[in-house]
C-alpha positions as CSV (number, residue, x, y, z in Angstrom):
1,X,138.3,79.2,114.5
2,X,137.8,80.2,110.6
3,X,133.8,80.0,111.1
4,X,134.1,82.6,114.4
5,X,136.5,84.8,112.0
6,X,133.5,84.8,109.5
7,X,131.2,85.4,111.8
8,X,132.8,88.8,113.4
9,X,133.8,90.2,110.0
10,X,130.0,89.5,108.8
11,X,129.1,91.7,112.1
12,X,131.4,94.2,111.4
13,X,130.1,94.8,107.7
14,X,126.2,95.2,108.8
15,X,127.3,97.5,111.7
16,X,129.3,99.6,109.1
17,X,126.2,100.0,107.0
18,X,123.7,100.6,109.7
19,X,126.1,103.6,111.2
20,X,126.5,104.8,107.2
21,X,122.3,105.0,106.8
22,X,122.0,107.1,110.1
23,X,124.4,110.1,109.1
24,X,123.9,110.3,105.1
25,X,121.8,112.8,103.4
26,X,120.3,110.6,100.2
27,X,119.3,113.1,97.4
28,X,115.6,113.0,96.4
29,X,114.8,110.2,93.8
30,X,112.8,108.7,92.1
31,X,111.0,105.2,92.9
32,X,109.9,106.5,96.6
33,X,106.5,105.7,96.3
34,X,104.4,103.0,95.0
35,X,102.9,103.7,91.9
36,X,99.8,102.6,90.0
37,X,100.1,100.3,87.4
38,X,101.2,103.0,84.4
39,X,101.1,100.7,81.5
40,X,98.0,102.3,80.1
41,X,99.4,105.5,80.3
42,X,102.0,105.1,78.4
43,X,105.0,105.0,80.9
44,X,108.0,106.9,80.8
45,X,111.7,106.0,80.4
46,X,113.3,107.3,83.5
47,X,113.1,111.4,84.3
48,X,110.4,111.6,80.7
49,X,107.3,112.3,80.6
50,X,103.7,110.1,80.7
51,X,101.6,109.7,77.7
52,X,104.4,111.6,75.7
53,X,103.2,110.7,72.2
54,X,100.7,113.3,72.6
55,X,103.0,116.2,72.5
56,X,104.3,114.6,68.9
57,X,103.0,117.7,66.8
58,X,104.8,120.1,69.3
59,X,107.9,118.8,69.6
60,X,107.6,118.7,65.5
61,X,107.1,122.0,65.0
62,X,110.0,122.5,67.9
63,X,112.8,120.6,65.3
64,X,111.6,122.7,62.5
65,X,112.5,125.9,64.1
66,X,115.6,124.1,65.4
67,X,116.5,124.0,61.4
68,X,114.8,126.9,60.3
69,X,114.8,129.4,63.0
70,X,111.7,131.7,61.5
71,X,108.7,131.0,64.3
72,X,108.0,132.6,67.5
73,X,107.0,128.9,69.7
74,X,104.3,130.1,72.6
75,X,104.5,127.6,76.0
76,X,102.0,128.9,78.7
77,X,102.3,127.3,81.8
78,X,99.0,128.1,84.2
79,X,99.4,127.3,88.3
80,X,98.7,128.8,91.5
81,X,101.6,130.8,93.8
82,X,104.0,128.4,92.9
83,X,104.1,129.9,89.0
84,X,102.8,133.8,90.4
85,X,106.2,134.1,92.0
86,X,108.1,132.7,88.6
87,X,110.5,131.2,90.4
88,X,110.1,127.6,89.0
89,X,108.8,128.9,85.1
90,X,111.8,131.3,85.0
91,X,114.3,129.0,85.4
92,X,112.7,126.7,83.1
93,X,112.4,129.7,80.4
94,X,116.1,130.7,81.1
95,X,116.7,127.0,80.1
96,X,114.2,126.4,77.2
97,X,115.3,129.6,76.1
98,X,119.2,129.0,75.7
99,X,118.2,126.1,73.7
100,X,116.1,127.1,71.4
101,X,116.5,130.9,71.2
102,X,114.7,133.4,73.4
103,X,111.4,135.4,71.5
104,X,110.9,137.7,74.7
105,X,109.5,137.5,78.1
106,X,105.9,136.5,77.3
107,X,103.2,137.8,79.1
108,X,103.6,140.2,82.1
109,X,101.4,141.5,84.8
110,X,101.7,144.9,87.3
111,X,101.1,142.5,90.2
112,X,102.8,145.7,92.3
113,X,99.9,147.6,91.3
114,X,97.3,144.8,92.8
115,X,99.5,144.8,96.0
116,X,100.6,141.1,95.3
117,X,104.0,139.4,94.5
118,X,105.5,138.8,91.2
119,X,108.3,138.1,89.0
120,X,111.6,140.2,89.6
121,X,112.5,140.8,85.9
122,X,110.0,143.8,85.3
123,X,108.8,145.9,87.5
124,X,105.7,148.7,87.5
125,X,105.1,151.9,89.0
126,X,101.9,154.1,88.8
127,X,100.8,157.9,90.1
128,X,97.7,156.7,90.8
129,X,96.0,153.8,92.6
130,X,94.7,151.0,90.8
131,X,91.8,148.8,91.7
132,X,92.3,144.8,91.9
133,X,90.6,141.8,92.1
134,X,91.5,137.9,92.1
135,X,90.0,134.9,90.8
136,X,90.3,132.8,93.8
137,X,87.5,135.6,95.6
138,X,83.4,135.0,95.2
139,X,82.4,135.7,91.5
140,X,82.2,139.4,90.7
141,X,81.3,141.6,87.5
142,X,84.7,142.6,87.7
143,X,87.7,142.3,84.8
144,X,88.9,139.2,85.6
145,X,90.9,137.6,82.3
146,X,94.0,136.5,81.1
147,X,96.0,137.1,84.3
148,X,93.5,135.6,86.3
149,X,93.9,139.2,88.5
150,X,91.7,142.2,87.3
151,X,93.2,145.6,87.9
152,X,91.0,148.9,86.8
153,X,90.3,152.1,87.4
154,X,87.0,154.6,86.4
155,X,89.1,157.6,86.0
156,X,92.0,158.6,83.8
157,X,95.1,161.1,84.9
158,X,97.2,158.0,85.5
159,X,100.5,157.0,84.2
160,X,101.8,153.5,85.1
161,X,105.6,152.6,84.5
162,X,106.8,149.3,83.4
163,X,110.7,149.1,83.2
164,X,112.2,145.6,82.6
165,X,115.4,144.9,84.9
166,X,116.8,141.7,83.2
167,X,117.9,143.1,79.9
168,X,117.4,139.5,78.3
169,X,114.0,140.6,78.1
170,X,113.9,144.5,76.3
171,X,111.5,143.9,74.1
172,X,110.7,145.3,70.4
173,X,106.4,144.4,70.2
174,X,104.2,145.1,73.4
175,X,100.8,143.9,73.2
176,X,98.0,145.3,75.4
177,X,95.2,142.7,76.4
178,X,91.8,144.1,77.6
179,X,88.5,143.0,78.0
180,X,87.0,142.7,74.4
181,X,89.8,144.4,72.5
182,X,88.8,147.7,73.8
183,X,91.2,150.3,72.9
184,X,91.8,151.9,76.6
185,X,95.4,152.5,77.0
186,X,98.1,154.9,75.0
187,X,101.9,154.0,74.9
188,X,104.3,156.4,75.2
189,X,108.6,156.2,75.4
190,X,109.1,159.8,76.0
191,X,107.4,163.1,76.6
192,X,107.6,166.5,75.5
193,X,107.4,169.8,77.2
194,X,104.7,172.3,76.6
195,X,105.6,175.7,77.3
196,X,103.0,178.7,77.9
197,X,103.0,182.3,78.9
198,X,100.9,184.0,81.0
199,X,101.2,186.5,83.2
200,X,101.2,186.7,87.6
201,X,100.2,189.5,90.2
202,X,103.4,190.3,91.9
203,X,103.6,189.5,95.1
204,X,106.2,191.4,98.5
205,X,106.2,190.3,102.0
206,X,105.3,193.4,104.2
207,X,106.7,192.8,107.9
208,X,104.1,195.0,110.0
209,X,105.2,197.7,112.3
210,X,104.3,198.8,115.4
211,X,100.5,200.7,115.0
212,X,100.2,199.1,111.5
213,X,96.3,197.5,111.0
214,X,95.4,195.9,108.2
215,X,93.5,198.6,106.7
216,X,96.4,201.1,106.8
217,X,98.7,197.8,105.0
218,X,96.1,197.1,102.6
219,X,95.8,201.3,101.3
220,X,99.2,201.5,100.9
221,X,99.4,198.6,98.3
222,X,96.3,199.5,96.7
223,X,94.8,196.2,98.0
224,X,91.2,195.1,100.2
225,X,91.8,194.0,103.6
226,X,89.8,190.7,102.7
227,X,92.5,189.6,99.7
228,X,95.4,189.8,102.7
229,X,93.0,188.0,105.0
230,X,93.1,185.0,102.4
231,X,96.2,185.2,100.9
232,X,97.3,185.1,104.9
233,X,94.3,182.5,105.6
234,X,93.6,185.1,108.7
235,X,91.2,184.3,110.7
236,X,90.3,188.1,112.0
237,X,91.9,191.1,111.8
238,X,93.9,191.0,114.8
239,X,98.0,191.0,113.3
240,X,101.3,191.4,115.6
241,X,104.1,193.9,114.6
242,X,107.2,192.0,113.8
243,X,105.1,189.2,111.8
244,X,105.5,189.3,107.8
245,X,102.3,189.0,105.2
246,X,102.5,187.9,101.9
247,X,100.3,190.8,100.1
248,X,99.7,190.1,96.0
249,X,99.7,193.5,94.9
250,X,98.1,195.2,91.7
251,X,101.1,195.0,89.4
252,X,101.7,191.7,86.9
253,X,104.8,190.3,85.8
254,X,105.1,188.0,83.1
255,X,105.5,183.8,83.9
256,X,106.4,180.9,81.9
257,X,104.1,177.7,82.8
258,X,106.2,174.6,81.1
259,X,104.1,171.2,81.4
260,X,105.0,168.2,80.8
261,X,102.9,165.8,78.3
262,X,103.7,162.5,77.1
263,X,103.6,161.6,73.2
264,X,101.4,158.5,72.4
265,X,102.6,155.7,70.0
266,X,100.8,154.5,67.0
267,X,99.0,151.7,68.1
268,X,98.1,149.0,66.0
269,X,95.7,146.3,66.9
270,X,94.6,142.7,65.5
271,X,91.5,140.4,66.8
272,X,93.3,139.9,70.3
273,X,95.2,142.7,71.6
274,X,96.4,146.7,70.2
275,X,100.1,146.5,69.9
276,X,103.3,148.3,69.1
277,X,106.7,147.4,67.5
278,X,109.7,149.6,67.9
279,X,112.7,148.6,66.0
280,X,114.8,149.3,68.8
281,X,114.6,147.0,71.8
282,X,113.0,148.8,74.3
283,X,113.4,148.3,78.4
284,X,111.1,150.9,79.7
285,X,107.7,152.3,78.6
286,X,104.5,153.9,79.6
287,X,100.8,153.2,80.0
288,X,98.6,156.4,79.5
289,X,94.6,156.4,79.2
290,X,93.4,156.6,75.8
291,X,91.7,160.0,75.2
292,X,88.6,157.8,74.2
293,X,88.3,155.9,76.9
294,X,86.4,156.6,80.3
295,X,87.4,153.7,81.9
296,X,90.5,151.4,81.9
297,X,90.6,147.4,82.4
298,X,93.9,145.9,82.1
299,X,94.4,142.1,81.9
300,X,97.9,141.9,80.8
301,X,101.0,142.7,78.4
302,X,103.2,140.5,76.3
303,X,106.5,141.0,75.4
304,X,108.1,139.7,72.5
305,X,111.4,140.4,71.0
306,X,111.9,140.5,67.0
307,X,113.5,137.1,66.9
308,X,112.7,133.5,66.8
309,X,112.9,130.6,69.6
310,X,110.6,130.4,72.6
311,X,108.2,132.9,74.1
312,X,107.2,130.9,78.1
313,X,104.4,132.9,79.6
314,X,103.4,131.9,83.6
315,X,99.8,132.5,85.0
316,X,99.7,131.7,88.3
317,X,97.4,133.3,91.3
318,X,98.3,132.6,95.1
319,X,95.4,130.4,96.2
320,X,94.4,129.5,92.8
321,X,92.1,126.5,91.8
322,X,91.3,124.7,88.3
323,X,87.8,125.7,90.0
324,X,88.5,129.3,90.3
325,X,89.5,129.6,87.0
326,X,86.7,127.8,85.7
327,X,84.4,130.9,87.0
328,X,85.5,133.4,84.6
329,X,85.0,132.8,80.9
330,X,87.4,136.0,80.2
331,X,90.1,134.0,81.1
332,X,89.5,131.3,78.3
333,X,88.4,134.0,75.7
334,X,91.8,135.9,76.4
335,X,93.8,132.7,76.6
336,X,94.2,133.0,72.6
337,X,95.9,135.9,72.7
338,X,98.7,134.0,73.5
339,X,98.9,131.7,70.7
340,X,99.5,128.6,72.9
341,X,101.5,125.9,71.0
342,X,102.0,123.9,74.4
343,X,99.6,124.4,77.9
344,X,101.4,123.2,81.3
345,X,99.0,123.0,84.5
346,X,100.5,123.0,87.8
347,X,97.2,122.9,89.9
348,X,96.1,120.7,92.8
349,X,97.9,122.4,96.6
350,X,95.0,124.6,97.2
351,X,92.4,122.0,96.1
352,X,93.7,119.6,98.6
353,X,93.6,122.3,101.6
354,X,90.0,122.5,101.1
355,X,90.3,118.9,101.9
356,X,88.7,118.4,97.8
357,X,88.5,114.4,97.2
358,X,90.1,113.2,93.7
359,X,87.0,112.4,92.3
360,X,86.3,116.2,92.3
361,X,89.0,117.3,91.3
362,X,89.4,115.4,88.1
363,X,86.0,117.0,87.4
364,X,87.4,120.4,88.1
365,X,90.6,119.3,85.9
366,X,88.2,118.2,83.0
367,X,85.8,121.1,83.1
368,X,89.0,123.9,82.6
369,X,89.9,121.3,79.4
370,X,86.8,121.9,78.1
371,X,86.4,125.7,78.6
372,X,89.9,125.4,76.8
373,X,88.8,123.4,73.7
374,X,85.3,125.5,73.6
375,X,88.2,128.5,72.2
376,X,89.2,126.0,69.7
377,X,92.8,126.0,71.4
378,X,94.0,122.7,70.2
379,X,97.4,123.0,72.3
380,X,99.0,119.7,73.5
381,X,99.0,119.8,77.2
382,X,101.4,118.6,79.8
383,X,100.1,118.7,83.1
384,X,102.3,118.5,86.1
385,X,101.5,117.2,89.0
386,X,101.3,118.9,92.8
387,X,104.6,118.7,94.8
388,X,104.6,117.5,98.2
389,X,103.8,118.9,101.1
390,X,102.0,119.0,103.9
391,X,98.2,119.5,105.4
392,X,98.3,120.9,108.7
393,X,101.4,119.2,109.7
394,X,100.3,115.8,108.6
395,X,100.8,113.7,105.2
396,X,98.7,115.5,102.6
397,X,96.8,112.5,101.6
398,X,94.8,113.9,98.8
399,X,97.8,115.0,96.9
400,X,99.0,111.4,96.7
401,X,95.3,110.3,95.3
402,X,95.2,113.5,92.8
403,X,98.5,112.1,91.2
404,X,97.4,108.9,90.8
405,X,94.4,109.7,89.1
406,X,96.4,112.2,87.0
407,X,98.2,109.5,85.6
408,X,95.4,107.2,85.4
409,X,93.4,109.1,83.1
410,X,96.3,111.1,81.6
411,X,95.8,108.5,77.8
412,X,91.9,108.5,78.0
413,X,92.2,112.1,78.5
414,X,94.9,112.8,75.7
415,X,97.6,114.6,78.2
416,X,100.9,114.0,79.0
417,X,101.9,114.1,82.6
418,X,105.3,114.8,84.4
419,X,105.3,113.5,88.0
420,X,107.1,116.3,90.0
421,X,105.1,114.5,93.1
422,X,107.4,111.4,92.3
423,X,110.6,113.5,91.4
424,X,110.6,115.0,94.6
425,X,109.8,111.8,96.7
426,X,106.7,111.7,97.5
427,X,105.5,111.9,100.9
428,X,108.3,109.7,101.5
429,X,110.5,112.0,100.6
430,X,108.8,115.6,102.1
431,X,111.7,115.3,105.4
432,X,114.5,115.2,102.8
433,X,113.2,118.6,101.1
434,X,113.5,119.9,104.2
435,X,117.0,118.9,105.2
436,X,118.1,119.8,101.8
437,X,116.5,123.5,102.1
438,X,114.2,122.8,99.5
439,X,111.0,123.5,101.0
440,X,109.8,126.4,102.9
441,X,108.7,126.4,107.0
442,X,104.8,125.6,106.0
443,X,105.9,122.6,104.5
444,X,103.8,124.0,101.5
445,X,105.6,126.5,99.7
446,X,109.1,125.6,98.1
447,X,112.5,128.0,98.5
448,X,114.1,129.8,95.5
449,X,115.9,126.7,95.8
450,X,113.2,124.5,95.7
451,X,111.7,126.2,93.1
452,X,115.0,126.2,90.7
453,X,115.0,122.6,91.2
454,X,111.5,122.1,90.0
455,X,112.2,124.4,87.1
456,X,115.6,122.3,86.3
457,X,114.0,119.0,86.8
458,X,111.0,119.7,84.2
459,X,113.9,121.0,81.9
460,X,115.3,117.9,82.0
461,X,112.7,115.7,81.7
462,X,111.3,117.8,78.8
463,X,114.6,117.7,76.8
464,X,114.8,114.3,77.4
465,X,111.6,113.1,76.1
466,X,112.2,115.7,72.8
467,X,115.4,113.9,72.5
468,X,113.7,110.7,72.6
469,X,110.8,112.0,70.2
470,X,113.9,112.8,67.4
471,X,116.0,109.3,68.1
472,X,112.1,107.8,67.2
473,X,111.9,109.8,64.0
């Protein structure tokens, strides 16, 4: 009788379990996949980062500032539409930032003006319309630099707006980045208005009367009969009693002309960029062309505020490549303007859609190293790999094999690596994302939610492994 009691309470548990697994959501963790053997690269405590001993000279110049507060600490993170639409690199700036004090907004971009989205904390407006180009298109003569988007135009007469809507961001130093330096664009905060006299024929409406011709109209005012044809745009010199003309008559009265005109800052300029520093923070200000320019290129602004802490810049272009970036040696040679102190790649979706085996890619991933180095940029660099998703509906192989090698070479290469692949699962994982509203209806792109996540997630690992770094020194 006891061993049939054991027996139906031992049923009982296992069903309980089985009917739990069915109707719970699990959150996303880590552990879903199998992973390569990591001990060459230098495997991470849980939720750190790969090969972190590399980033040892950042994260010292990081605890410095923590003590000393007196440096401005440049992070530029470089990706396709996942980092164009800041989601992900805001959040992890908002949290960086809190930490470790915020320097300004970092590098901005009038992706309005090239028709294309962008982050929601500034936002630009222009009078005129602006030519564009993108890196991920055939190789072109164009401007293509630092934003990996050209924008141009051959003509002045323009004024492009820039007004920053999260006040976290006013700013007290704008720099201007063009293609080699040149001095094309004015700033301006305010205008003033020009006044000028001059003089006007007066002009009277004359409503015609029965019998009137234009002949007898124009005599009486002193006029020709062809000035009221124009002034009237009249076609012959058939008119209608009852009708009205405007007829500008001999006499002049005196006018006022009052035009507006805006009052350029003095620029200053250094190897990279011509800048401006107001001692007030500023939230709005406009881009005019210089008077000695005849054409104007524009690759980017940076915004920094006079105060220490960290300044996170995002370059990211929908559709972007490591390969596409690779094509245009502006980008590398404006790259410095930003000082980098720390590089984060989030590259690898768009590769895989063009079905791009790991062997490839790697050699893609290596070549945009080099062009980096070849600036003498000798910035630690974290590279993150591709979240998962999708290709076509079907497991996206190739992002599981470019994550693997990632890690594989990450301590021959000399890069750390945090696996935001493994963080969100894996392929194992990719229904979860979408129960939990974390990735979009492609299965490709991420919600604001999914985003946020990313961008807390990397926050997290990163504070971790600086915490880690300090405990170890």
């Amino acid at each position: 009788m006891i061993n049939k009691l054991i027996v139906f309470f031992c049923c009982l548990f296992f069903l309980n379990n089985e009917k739990t697994s069915k109707t719970d959501v699990h959150p996303i963790h880590k552990s879903m996949i199998q992973k390569i053997d990591t001990a060459a690269a230098d495997a991470p405590l849980e939720g750190q980062f790969y090969n972190a001993k590399v980033l040892k000279s950042f994260f010292q110049k990081l605890e410095k500032n923590e003590d000393q507060k007196n440096q401005k600490i440049n992070i530029v993170h470089i990706g396709d539409s996942h980092i164009q639409g800041d989601l992900m690199t805001n959040e992890i700036r908002k949290n960086l930032q809190q930490k470790f004090g915020n320097a300004g907004r970092g590098l901005v971009f009038p992706y309005q003006l090239a028709k294309t989205d962008g982050s929601y904390n500034e936002r630009f407006k222009s009078n005129r319309v602006w030519e564009s180009y993108r890196n991920i298109y055939p190789f072109k003569n164009n401007p293509v630099g630092l934003s990996g988007i050209g924008l141009w135009r051959d003509s002045g007469g323009f004024v492009m707006e820039m007004n920053i809507k999260d006040p976290a961001y006013k700013f007290n130093t704008i720099k201007i980045i063009t293609p080699k330096n040149q001095n094309m664009f004015d700033l301006a905060v305010s205008s003033k208005v020009n006044s000028i006299q001059t003089t006007e024929r007066k002009v009277i409406t004359h409503k015609i009367k029965k019998g009137e011709v234009l002949g007898t109209i124009a005599d009486k005012y002193n006029v020709s009969v062809a000035e009221i044809k124009r002034d009237n745009r009249l076609k012959s010199n058939n008119i209608r009693a009852g009708r009205t003309l405007k007829v500008s008559t001999n006499e002049t009265r005196a006018k006022t002309i009052s035009m507006s005109e805006f009052v350029p800052l003095p620029l200053e300029s250094d190897s990279y960029s011509h800048y401006y520093n107001s001692d007030n923070a500023l939230s709005r200000i406009f881009l005019i062309p210089n008077k000695e320019a005849s054409n104007y290129e524009l690759n980017g602004l940076v915004l920094e505020k006079d105060s220490p802490g960290i300044l996170y810049s995002g370059i990211g272009v929908n559709g972007a490549k490591f390969s596409d970036y690779n094509k245009y040696p502006l980008f590398f040679e404006q790259l410095k303007a930003l000082h980098p102190d720390l590089l984060v790649f989030s590259l690898g979706t768009n590769e895989s859609y063009e079905h791009l085996d790991s062997g490839n890619y790697i050699k893609e991933l290596r070549e945009f190293i080099n062009n980096i180095k070849a600036q003498k940029i000798d910035a630690p660099i974290i590279i993150m790999t591709p979240p998962p998703s999708l290709l076509r509906r079907k497991p996206n192989t190739y992002i599981d094999d470019y994550t693997r090698q990632i890690i594989e070479i990450a301590q021959k290469d000399g890069f750390a690596v945090w696996d935001l692949y493994d963080e969100f699962g894996g392929m194992s994982g990719i229904k979860q994302l979408k129960v939990q509203g974390l990735i979009g209806p492609d299965w490709v792109h991420y919600s604001k939610k999914g985003y946020e996540k990313q961008g807390n997630l990397f926050t997290q690992a990163f504070l971790k492994t600086y915490d880690n770094f300090k405990l170890k020194n």
